[in-house]
BAFI-3210 file (N, C-alpha, C; in Angstrom, 3 decimals, decimal comma, padded with zeros to 6 digits):
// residues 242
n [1|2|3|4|5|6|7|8|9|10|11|12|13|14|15|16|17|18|19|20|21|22|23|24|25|26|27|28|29|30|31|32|33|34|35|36|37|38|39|40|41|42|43|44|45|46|47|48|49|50|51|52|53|54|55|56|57|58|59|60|61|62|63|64|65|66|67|68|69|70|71|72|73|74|75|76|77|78|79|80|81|82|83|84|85|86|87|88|89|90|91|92|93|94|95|96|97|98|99|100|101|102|103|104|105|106|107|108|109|110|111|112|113|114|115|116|117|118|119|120|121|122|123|124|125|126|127|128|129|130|131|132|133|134|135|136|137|138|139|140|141|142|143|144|145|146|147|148|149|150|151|152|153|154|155|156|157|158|159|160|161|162|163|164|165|166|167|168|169|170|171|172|173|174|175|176|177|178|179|180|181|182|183|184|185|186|187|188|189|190|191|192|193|194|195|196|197|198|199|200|201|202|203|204|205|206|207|208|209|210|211|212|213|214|215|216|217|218|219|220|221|222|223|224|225|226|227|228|229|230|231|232|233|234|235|236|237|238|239|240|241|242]
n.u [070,540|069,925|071,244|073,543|072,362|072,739|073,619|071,999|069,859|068,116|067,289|065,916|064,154|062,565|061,066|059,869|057,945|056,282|055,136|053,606|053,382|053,006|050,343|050,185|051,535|051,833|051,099|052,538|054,743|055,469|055,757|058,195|059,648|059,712|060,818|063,164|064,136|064,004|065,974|068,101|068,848|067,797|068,237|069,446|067,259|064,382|063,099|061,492|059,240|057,100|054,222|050,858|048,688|046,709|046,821|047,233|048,545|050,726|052,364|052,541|054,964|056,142|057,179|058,059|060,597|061,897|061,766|063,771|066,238|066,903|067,334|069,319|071,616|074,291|074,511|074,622|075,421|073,893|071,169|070,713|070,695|068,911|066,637|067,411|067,104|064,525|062,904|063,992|062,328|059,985|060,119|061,671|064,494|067,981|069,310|067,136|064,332|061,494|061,037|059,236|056,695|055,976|055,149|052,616|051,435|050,706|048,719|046,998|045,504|043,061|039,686|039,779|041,809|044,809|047,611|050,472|052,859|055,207|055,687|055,674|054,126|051,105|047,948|045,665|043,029|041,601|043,775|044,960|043,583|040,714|038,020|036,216|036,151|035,889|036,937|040,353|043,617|045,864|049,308|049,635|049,680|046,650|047,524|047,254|048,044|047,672|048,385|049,931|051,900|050,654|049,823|049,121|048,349|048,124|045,470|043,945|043,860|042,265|039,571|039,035|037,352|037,128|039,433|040,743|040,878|041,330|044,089|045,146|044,900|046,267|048,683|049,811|051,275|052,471|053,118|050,483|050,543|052,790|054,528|053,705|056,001|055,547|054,652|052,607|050,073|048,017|045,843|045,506|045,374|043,095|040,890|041,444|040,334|038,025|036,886|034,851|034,119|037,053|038,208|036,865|037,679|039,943|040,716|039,551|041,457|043,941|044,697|045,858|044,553|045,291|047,903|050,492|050,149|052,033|051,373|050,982|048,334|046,167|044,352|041,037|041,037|042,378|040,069|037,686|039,156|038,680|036,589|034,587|032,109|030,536|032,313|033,737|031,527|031,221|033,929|033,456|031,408|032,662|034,155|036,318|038,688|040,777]
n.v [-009,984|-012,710|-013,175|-015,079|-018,050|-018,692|-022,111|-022,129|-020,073|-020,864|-022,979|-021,868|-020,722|-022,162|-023,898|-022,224|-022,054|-023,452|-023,825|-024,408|-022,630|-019,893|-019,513|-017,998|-015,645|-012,357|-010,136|-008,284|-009,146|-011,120|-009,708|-008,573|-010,928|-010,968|-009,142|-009,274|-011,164|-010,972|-008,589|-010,315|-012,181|-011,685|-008,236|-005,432|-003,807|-003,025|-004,342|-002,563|-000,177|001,520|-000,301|000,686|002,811|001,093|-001,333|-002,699|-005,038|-005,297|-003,166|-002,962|-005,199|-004,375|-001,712|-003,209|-003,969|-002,339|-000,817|-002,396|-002,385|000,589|000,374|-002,132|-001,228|-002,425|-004,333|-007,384|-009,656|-008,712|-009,014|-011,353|-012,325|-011,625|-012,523|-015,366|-015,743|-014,891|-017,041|-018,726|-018,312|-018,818|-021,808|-022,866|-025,407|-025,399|-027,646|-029,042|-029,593|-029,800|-029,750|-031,465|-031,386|-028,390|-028,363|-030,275|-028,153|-025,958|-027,056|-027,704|-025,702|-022,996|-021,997|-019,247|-018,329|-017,567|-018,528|-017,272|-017,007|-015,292|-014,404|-017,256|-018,356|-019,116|-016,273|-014,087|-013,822|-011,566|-009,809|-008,828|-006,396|-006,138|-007,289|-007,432|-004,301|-002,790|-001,216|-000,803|001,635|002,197|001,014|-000,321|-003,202|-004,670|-005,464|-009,249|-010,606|-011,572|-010,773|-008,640|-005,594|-002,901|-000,016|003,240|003,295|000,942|000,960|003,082|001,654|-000,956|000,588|001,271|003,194|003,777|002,654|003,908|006,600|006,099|005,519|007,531|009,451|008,000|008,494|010,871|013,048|011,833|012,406|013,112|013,152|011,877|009,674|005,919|003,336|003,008|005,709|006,557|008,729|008,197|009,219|008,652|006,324|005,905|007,082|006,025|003,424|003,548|004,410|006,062|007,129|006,338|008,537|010,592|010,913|011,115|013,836|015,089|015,484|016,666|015,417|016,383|016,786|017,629|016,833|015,146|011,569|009,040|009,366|011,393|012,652|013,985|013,459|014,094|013,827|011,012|008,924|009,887|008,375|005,639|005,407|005,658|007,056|008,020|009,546|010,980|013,254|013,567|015,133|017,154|018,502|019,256|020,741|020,463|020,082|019,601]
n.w [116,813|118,495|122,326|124,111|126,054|129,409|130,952|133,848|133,445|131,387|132,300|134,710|133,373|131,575|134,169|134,898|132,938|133,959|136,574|139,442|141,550|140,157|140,060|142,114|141,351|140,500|137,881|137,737|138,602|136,704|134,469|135,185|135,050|132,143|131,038|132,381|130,971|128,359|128,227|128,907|126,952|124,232|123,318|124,770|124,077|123,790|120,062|118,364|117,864|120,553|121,326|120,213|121,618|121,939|122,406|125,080|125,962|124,574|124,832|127,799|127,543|126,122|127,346|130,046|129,273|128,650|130,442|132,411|131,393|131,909|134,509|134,912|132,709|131,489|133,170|133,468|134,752|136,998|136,492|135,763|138,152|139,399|138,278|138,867|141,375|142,066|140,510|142,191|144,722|143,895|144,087|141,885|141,723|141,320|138,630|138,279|136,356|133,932|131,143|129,325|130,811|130,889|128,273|128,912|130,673|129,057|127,802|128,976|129,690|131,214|130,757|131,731|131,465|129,361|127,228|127,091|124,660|124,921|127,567|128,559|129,782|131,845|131,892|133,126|131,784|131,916|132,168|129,785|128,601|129,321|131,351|134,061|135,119|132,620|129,927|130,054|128,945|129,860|130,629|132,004|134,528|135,851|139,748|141,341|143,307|146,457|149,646|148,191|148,739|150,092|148,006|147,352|144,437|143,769|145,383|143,886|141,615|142,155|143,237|145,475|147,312|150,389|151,265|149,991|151,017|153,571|153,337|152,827|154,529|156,604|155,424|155,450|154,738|152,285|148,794|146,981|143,924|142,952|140,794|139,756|138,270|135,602|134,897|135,660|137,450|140,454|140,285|137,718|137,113|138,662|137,036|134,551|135,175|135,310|138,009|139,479|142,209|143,757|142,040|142,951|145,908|145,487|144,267|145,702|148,117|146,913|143,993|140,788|138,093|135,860|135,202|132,988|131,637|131,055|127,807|126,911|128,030|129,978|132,816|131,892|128,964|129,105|130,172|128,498|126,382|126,925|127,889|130,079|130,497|132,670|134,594|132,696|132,599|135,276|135,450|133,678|135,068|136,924|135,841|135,132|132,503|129,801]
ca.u [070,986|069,687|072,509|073,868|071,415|073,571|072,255|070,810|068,861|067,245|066,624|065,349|062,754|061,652|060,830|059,043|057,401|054,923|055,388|052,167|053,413|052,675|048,731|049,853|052,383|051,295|051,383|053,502|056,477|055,385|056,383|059,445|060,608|059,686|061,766|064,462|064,207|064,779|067,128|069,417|068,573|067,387|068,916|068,679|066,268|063,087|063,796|060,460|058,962|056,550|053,575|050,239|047,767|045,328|047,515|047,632|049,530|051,534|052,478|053,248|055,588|057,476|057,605|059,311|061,671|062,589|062,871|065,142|067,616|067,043|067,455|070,600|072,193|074,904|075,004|073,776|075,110|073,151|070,110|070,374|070,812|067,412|065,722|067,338|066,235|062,759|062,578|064,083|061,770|059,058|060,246|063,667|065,707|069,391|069,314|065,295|063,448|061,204|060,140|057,417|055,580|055,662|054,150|051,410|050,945|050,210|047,527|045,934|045,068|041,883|038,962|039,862|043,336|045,642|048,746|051,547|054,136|056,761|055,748|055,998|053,097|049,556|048,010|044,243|042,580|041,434|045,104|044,715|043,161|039,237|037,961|034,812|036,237|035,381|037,877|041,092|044,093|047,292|049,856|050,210|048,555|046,282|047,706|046,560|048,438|047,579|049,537|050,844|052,212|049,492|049,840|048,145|048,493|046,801|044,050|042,916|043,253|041,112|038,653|037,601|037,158|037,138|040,373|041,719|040,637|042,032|045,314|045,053|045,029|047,159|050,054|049,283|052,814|052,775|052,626|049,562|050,488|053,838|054,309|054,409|057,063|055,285|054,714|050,931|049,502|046,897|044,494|045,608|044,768|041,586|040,343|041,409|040,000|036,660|036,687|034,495|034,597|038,028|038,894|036,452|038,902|041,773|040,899|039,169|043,245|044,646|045,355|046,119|044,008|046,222|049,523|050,126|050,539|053,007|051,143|050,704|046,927|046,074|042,512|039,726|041,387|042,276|039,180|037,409|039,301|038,738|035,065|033,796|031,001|029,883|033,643|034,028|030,590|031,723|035,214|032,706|030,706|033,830|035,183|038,071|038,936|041,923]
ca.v [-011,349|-013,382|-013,338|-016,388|-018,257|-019,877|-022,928|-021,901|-019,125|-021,830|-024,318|-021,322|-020,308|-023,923|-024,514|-021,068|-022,059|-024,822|-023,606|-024,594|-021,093|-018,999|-019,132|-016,664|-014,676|-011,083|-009,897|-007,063|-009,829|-011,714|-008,572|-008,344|-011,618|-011,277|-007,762|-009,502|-012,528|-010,693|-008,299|-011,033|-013,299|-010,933|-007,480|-004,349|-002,548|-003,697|-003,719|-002,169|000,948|001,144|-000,834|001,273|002,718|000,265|-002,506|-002,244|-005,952|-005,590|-001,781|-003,470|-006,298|-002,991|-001,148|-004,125|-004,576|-000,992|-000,240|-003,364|-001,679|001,157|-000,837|-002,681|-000,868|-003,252|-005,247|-008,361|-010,632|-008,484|-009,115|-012,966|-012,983|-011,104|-013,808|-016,342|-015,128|-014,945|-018,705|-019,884|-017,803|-019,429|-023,236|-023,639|-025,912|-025,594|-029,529|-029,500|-028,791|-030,983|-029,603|-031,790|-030,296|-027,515|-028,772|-030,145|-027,030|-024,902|-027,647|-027,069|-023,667|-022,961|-020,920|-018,067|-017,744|-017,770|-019,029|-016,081|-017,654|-014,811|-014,702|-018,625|-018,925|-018,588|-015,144|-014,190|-013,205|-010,233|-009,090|-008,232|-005,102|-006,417|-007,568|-006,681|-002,873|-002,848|-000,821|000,761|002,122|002,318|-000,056|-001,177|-004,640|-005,106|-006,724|-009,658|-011,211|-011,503|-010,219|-007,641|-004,094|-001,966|001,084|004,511|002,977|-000,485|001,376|003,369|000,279|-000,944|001,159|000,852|004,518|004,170|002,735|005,271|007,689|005,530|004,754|009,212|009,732|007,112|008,825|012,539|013,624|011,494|013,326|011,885|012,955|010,857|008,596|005,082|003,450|003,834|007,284|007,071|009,566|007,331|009,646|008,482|004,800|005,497|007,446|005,115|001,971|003,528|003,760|007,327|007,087|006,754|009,712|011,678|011,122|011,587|014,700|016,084|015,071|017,469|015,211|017,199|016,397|018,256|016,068|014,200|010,414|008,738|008,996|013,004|012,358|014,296|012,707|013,929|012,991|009,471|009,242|009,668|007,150|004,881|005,414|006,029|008,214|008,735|009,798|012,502|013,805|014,521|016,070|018,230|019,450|020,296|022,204|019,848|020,086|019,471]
ca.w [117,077|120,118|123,263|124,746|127,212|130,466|131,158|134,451|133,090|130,401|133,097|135,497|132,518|131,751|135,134|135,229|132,438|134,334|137,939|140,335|142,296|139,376|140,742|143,479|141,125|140,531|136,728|137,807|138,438|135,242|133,480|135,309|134,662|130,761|130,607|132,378|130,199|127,190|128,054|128,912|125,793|123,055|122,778|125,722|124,669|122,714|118,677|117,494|118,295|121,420|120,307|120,047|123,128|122,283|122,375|126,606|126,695|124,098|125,508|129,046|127,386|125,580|128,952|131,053|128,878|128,384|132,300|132,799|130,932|132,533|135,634|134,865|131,984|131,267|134,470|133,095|136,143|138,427|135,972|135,845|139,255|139,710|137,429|138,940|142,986|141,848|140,298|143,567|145,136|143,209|144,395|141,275|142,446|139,703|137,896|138,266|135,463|132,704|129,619|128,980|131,689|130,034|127,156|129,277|130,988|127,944|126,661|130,602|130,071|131,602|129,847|132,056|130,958|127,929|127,434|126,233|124,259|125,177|129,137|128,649|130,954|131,965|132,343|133,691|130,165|131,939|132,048|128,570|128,850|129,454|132,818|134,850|134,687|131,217|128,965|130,053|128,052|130,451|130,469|133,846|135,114|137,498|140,713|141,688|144,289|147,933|150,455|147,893|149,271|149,418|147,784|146,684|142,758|143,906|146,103|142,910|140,681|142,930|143,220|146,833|147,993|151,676|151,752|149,362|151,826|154,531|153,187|152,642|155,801|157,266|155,070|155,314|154,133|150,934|147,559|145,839|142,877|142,802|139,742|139,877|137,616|134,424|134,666|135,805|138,867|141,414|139,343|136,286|137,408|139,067|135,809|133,234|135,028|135,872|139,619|139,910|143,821|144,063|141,416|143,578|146,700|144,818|143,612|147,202|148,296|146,057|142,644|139,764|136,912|134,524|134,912|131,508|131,666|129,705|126,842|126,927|128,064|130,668|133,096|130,968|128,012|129,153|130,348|127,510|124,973|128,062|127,418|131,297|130,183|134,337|135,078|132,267|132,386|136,426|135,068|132,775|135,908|137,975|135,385|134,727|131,291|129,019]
c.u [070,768|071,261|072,686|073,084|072,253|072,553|071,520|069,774|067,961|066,811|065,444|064,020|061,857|060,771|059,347|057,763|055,837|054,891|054,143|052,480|052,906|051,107|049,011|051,069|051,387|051,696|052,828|055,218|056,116|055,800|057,858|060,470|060,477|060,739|063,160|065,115|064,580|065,316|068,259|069,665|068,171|068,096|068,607|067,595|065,351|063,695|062,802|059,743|057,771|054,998|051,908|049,203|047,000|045,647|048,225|048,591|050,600|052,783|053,094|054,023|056,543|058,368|058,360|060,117|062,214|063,155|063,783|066,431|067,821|067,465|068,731|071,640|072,655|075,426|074,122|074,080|073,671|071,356|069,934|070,043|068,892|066,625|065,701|066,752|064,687|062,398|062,595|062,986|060,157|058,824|061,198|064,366|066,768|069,493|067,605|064,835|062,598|060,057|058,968|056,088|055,357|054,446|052,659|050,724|049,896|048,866|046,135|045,102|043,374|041,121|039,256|041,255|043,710|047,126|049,618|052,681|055,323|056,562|056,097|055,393|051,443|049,521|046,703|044,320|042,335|042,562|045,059|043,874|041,091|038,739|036,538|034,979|036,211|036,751|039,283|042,445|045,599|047,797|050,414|048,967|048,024|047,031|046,588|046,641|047,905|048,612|050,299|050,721|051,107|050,159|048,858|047,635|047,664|045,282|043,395|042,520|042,432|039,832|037,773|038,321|037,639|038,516|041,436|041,971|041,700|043,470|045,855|045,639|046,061|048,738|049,680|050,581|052,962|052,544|051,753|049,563|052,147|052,843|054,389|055,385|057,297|054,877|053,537|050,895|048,607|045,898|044,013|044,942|043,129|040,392|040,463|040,487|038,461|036,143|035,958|034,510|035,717|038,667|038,205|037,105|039,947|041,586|040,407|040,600|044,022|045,340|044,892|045,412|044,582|047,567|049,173|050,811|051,622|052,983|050,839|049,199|046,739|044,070|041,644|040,352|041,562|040,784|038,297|036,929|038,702|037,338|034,070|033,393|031,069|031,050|033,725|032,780|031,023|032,668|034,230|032,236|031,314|034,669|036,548|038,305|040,235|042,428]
c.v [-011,678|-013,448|-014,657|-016,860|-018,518|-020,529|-023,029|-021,012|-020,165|-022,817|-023,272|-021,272|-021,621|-024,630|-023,468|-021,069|-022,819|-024,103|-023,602|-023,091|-019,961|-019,022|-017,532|-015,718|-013,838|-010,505|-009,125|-007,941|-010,439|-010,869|-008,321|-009,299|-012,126|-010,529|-008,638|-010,446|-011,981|-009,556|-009,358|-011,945|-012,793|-009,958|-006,376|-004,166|-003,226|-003,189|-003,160|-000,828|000,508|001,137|000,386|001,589|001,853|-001,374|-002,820|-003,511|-005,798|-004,220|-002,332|-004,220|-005,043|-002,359|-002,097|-004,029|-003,456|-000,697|-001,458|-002,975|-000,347|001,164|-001,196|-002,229|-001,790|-004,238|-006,372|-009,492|-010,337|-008,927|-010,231|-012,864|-012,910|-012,153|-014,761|-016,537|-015,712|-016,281|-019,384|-019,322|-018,881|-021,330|-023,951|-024,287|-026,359|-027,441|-030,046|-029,288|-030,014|-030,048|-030,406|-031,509|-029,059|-027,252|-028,707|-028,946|-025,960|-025,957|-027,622|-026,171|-023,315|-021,659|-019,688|-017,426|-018,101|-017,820|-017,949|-016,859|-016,695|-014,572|-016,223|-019,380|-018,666|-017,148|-015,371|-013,457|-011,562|-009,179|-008,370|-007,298|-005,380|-006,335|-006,728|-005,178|-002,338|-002,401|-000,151|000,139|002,155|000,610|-001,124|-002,274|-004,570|-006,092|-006,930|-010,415|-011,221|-011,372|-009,293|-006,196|-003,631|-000,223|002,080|003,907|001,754|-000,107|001,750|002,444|-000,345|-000,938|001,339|002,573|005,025|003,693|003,173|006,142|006,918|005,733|006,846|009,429|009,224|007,528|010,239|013,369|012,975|012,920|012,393|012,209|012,288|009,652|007,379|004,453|003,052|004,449|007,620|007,607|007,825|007,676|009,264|007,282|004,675|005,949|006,164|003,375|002,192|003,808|005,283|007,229|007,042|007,996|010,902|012,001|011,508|013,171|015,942|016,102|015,855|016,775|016,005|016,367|016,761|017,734|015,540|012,504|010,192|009,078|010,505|013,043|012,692|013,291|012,344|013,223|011,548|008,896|008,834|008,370|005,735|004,538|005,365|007,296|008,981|009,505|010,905|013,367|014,794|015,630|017,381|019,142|020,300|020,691|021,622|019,512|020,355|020,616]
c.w [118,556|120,924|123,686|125,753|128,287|130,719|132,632|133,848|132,183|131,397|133,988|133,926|132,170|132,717|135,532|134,236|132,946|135,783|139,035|140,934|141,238|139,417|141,081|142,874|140,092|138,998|136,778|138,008|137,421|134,539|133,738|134,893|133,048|130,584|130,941|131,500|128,909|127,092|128,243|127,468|124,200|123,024|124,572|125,808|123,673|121,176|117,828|118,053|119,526|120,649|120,798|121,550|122,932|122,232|123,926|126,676|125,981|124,555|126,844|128,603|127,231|126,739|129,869|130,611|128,626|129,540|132,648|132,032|131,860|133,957|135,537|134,176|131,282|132,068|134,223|134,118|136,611|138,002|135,706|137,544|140,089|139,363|138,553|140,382|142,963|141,312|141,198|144,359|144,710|143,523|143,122|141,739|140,952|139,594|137,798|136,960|134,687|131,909|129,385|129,908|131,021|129,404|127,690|129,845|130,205|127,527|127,563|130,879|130,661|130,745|130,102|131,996|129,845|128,466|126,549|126,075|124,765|126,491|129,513|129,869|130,760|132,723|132,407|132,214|130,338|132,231|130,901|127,907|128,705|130,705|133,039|134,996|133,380|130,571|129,687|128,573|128,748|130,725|131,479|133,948|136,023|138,281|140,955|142,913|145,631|148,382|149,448|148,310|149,146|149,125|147,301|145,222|142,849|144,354|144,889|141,875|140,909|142,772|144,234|147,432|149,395|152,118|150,513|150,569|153,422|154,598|153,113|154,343|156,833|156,807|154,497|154,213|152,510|149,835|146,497|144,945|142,515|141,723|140,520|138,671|136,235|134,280|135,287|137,257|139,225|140,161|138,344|136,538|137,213|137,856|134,822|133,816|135,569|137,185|139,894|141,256|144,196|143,415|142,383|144,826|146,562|144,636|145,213|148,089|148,065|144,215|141,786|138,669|135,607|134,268|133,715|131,996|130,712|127,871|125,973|127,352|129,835|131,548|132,155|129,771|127,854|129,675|129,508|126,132|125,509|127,762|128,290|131,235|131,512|134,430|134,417|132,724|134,427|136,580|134,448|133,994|136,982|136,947|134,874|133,416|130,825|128,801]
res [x|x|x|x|x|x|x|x|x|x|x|x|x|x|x|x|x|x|x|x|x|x|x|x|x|x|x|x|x|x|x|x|x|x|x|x|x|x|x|x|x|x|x|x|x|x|x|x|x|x|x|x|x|x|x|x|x|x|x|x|x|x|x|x|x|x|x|x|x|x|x|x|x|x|x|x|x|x|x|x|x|x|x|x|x|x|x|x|x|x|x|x|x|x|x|x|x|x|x|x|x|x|x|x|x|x|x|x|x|x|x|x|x|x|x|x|x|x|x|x|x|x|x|x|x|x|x|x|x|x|x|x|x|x|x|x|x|x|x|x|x|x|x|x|x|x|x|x|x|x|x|x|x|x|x|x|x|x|x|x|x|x|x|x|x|x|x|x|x|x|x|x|x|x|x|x|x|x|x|x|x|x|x|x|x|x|x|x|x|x|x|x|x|x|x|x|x|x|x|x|x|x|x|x|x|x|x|x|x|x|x|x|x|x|x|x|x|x|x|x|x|x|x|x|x|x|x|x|x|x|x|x|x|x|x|x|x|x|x|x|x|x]
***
């Protein structure tokens, strides 16, 4: 049974629904403010089992909404309040809103995006596990934002080598095989999305090719299903095998 909405949270999502700022918002908060959106409004924890590896968006919708519980437990203030931050953040102002924008919004959609009825927005098509990196299989989104954090997990998503190696160096002490916060190594990234130049840094670094991802799928294996022929065929010649 659906939870009670308050009527900021329904005005904040309405508003979020059309929002000119949602250009320069980064999938990785689109996911956050779906998870938070329906833990507060639907149930904790997702009500269906986690949906299949080859189902990468529908797999990331599962995953938000699983770690926002994990996240809040039962602190559902502190989990509106998050929502509601990030709308104002976005340009919300509480008594603003108009639904028929909305509407028009969704009929706007440009060829290079789709409209997700349960994000209640526009997403880049190549969110949906396609894109000029051809195939991957993990459930994390590419960022897309500007000005977002840079990290080890963005560099290999990436795929730019020299400031893998850069960003290596610049943080000697890190542990590059640290998760990020769905379970995946750097390695795991730079494997599954194709990036052979950055897995070849990663791995001259010290990453472990034998960690298992979320999914029990160690490199080569993801790899593989992934279908970056060049990438295993290198794992093959260094010996790196399952």
């Amino acid at each position: 049974m659906e939870q009670r909405v308050s009527p900021a949270l329904s005005e904040a999502a309405t508003y979020l629904s059309h929002a000119p700022s949602l250009s320069r918002l980064s999938n990785s908060t689109k996911l956050e403010l779906y998870g938070l959106y329906k833990f507060l409004t639907v149930a904790p924890l997702p009500q269906t089992s986690r949906p299949s590896l080859f189902d990468m968006t529908g797999r990331a919708k599962w995953d938000a909404w699983s770690n926002t519980q994990k996240i809040y437990h039962d602190r559902k203030a502190d989990a509106e309040n998050r929502y509601l931050d990030i709308a104002r953040e976005l340009g919300w102002v509480p008594g603003v809103a108009d639904p028929q924008t909305a509407v028009d919004a969704q009929l706007e959609t440009s060829a290079d995006e789709i409209w997700d009825d349960e994000l209640a927005m526009k997403v880049p098509s190549s969110s949906c596990g396609g894109g000029g990196m051809g195939t991957f299989v993990s459930a994390v989104i590419r960022p897309t934002a500007r000005g977002e954090e840079e990290t080890l997990h963005k560099l290999a998503i990436d795929g730019d080598a020299p400031e893998v190696s850069r960003f290596l160096k610049a943080n000697s002490l890190m542990d590059i095989n640290e998760r990020d916060e769905f379970g995946y190594t750097a390695l795991h990234l730079a494997c599954d999305r194709g990036n052979l130049a950055a897995v070849k840094v990663l791995l001259e670094h010290g990453g472990d090719p034998l960690l298992k991802d979320p999914d029990g799928l160690a490199v080569a294996e993801l790899t593989e299903i992934a279908g970056h022929d060049e990438i295993s065929a290198f794992l093959r010649e260094a010996s790196i095998i399952v």
